[in-house]
C-alpha positions, -999 to 999 in steps of 0.1 A, spaced: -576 -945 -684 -581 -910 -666 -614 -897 -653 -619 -862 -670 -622 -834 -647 -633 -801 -656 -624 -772 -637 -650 -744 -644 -685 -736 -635 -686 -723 -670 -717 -732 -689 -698 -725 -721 -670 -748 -720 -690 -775 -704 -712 -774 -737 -680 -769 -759 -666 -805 -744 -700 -823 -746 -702 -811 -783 -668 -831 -786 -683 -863 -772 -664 -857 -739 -679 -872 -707 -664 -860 -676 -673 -840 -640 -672 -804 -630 -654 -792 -600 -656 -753 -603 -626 -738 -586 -625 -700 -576 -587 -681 -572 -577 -648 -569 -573 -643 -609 -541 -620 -612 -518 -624 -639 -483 -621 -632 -468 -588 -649 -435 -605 -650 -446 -629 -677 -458 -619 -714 -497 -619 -717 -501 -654 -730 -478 -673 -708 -495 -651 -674 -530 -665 -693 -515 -701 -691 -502 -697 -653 -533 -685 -642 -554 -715 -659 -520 -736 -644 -530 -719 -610 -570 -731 -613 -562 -767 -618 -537 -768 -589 -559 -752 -567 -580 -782 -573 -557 -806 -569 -548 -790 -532 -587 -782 -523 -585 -819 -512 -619 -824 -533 -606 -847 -554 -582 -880 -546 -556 -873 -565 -543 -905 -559 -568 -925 -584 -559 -911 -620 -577 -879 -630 -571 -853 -659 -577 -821 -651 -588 -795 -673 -586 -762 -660 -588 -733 -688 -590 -693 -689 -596 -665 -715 -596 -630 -718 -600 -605 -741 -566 -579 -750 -572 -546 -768 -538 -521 -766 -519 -533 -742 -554 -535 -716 -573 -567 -699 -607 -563 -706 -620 -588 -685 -658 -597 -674 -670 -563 -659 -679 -552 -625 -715 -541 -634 -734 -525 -662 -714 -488 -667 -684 -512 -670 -703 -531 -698 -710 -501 -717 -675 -487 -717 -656 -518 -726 -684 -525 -755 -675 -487 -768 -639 -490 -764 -640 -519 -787 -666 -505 -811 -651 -506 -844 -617 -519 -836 -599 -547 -835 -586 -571 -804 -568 -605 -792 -589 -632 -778 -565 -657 -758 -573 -685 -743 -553 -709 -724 -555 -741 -707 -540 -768 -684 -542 -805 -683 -529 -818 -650 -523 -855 -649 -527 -865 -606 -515 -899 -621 -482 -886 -630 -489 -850 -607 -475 -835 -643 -491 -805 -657 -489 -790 -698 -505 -759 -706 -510 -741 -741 -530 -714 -754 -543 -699 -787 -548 -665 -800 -578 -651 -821 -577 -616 -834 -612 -599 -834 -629 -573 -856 -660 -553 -843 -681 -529 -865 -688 -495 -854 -720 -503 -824 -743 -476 -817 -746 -470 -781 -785 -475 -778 -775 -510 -793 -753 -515 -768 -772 -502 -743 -801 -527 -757 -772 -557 -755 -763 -547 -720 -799 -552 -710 -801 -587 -717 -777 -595 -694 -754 -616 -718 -723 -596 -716 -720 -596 -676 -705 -630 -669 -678 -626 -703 -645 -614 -706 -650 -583 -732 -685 -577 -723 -694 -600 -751 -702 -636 -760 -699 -647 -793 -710 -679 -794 -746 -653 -783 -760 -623 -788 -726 -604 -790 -719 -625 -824 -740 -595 -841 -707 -569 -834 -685 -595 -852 -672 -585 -885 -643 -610 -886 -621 -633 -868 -588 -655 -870 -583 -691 -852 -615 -708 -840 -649 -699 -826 -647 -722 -799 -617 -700 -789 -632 -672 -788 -661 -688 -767 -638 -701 -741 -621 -733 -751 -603 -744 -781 -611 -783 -777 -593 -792 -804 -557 -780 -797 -566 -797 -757 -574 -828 -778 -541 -825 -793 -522 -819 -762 -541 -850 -752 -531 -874 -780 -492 -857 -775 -490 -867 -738 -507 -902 -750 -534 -893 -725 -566 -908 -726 -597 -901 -706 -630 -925 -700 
């Protein structure tokens, strides 16, 4: 059996996994998070979460030479071509909340499992399409105030307070929120990899 690794300080996917039943320990890992151009936007989302897991397995913080799974995930919000990712401070809030103010966008998520047993790595990803209503700026101002949208790709949580802009979604919440556990389970139960 593998010891299960996550590779994220975020709160959110750490939650999403324990609401599975998943035990396992968190190494956050911190790269320079480009996507490569040359690759269409879902396969640069799956390098990138590729890139986070192997910079954990070279950190040396980890012996990679007992068996560990490591899960190493990434997400970010596409609207026309753009990456709206988490913003820089509260103006960027504000202007990525209006720019998606009554329209639609892509939620993708990917993730990597890397196997230091079998130094083997699969990745995958899911898309979610995402409908906002029309948000009046003083509500968004309001939003912005809490301080939930600063540490979230789109300016927005919706697993939180950002829920409220939601008029309708495809694929799961959890994907939206940051981790679709149950296509990693499947990838899991695929590679007939199983964690303790």
């Amino acid at each position: 059996m593998l010891r299960f690794i996550l590779a994220s300080q975020s709160p959110r996917r750490s939650f999403l996994l324990q609401k599975h039943g998943f035990v396992f320990h968190t190494f956050p890992v911190e790269i320079s998070e480009f996507l490569n151009e040359n690759l269409s936007i879902e396969l640069a989302v799956e390098d990138l979460a590729k890139r986070k897991a192997q910079a954990l397995v070279e950190s040396g913080r980890i012996d990679t030479a007992k068996p560990h799974l490591i899960l190493s995930a990434d997400t970010i919000v596409h609207f026309r071509g753009e990456v709206l990712g988490k913003p820089k401070d509260r103006d960027e809030a504000f202007k990525t909340l209006k720019k998606l103010s009554g329209q639609g966008h892509q939620v993708i998520t990917a993730f990597c499992l890397w196997n230091t047993k079998e130094d083997r790595a699969v990745t995958g990803h899911c898309v979610s399409q995402v409908q906002f209503r029309e948000i009046p700026e003083q509500e968004i101002w309001d939003y912005i105030a809490t301080g939930d949208p600063m540490d979230k790709a789109g300016a927005y949580g919706i697993q939180s307070l950002g829920r409220t802009f939601v008029t309708e979604f495809t694929g799961t919440l959890e994907n939206i929120a940051g981790l679709p556990v149950d296509e990693v389970e499947k990838m899991m139960v695929k590679e007939g990899w199983v964690v303790r």
